[in-house]
Structures are given as C-alpha cells and as structure tokens.
C-alpha positions as CSV (number, residue, x, y, z in Angstrom):
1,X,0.0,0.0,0.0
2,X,1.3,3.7,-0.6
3,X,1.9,6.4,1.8
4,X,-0.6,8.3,2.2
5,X,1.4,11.5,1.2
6,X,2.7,9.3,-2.0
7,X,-0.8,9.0,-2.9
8,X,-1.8,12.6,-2.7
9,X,0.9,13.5,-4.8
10,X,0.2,10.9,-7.7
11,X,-3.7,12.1,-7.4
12,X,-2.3,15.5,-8.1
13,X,0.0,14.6,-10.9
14,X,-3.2,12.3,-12.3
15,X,-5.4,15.7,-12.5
16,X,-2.8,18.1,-13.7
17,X,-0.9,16.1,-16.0
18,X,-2.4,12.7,-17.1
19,X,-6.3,13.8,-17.0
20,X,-5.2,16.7,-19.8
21,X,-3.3,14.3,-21.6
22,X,-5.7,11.6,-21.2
23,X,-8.5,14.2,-22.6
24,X,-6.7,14.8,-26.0
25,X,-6.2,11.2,-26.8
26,X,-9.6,10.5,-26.4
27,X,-10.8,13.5,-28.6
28,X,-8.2,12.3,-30.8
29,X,-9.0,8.9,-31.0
30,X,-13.3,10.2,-32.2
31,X,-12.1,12.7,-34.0
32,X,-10.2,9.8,-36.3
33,X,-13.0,7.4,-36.0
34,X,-14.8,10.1,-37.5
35,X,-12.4,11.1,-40.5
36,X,-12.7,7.1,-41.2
37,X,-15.7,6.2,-40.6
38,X,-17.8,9.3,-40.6
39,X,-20.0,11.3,-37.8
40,X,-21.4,8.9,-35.4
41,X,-25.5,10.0,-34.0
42,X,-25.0,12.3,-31.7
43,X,-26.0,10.0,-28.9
44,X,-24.0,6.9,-29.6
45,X,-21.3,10.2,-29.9
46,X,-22.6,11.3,-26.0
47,X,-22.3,7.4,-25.4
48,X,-18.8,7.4,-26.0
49,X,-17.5,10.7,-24.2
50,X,-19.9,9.9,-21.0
51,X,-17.9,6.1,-21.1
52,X,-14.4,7.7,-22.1
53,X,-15.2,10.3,-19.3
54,X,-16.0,7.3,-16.6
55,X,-13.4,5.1,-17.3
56,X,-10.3,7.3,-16.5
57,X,-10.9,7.1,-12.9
58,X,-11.5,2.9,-12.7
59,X,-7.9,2.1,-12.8
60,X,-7.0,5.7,-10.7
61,X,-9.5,4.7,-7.9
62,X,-6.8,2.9,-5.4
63,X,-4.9,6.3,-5.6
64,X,-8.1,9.1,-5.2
65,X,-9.7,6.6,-2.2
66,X,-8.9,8.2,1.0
67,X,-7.0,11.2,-0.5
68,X,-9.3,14.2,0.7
69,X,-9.2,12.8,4.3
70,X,-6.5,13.4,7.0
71,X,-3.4,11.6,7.2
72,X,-4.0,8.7,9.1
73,X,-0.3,8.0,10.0
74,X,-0.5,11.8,12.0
C-alpha cells in the first residue's frame, strides 16, 4: 500500500498532467474514427464521451480513495 502522502501526490499529478493528456487522446481517437468512418449520432457520440469520461478514474480509484481525508499515519 502507498503512503498516504505518495498518494496525494500521484492524485495531483493524475489531475494536472495525465487527465489533460488523457482528454486529448480520447478526442483524438473520435475525432479519427470520425475522419474514417464518418459522424457517429449524436447519442452513440454522448455514449462514447460519457464512457471515455468514466473510465479514467477505474484504474485511478486505489490512488483518489482516501486522499481528501487526513493523514492517518499523524
């Protein structure tokens, strides 16, 4: 398990520099299933950005949970 202040400073670097990053590549990646294959309807498109939106956090989760609480090693 990681220290809690480890964990706080991965969640940090997670939402300034890999939630950015992770945003681009997955406008990216529909905006080139687009070029290819055309414009999806506009729900299956919501579909996608709600799902791409949701499954960031999944593999982030063991890193946010506990975060916003006070160290429990104080």
């Amino acid at each position: 398990m990681l220290a809690y202040k480890t964990r706080r400073r991965l969640a940090m670097l997670a939402l300034v520099v890999g939630l950015p990053l992770y945003i681009v590549v997955s406008v990216t990646i529909v905006n080139w299933a687009e070029m290819r294959w055309g414009r999806m309807p506009i729900l299956l498109e919501l579909l996608v950005y709600v799902g791409l939106g949701v499954l960031w956090a999944y593999p982030l989760k063991p890193i946010f949970k506990g975060v916003g609480k006070e160290d429990p090693d104080a």
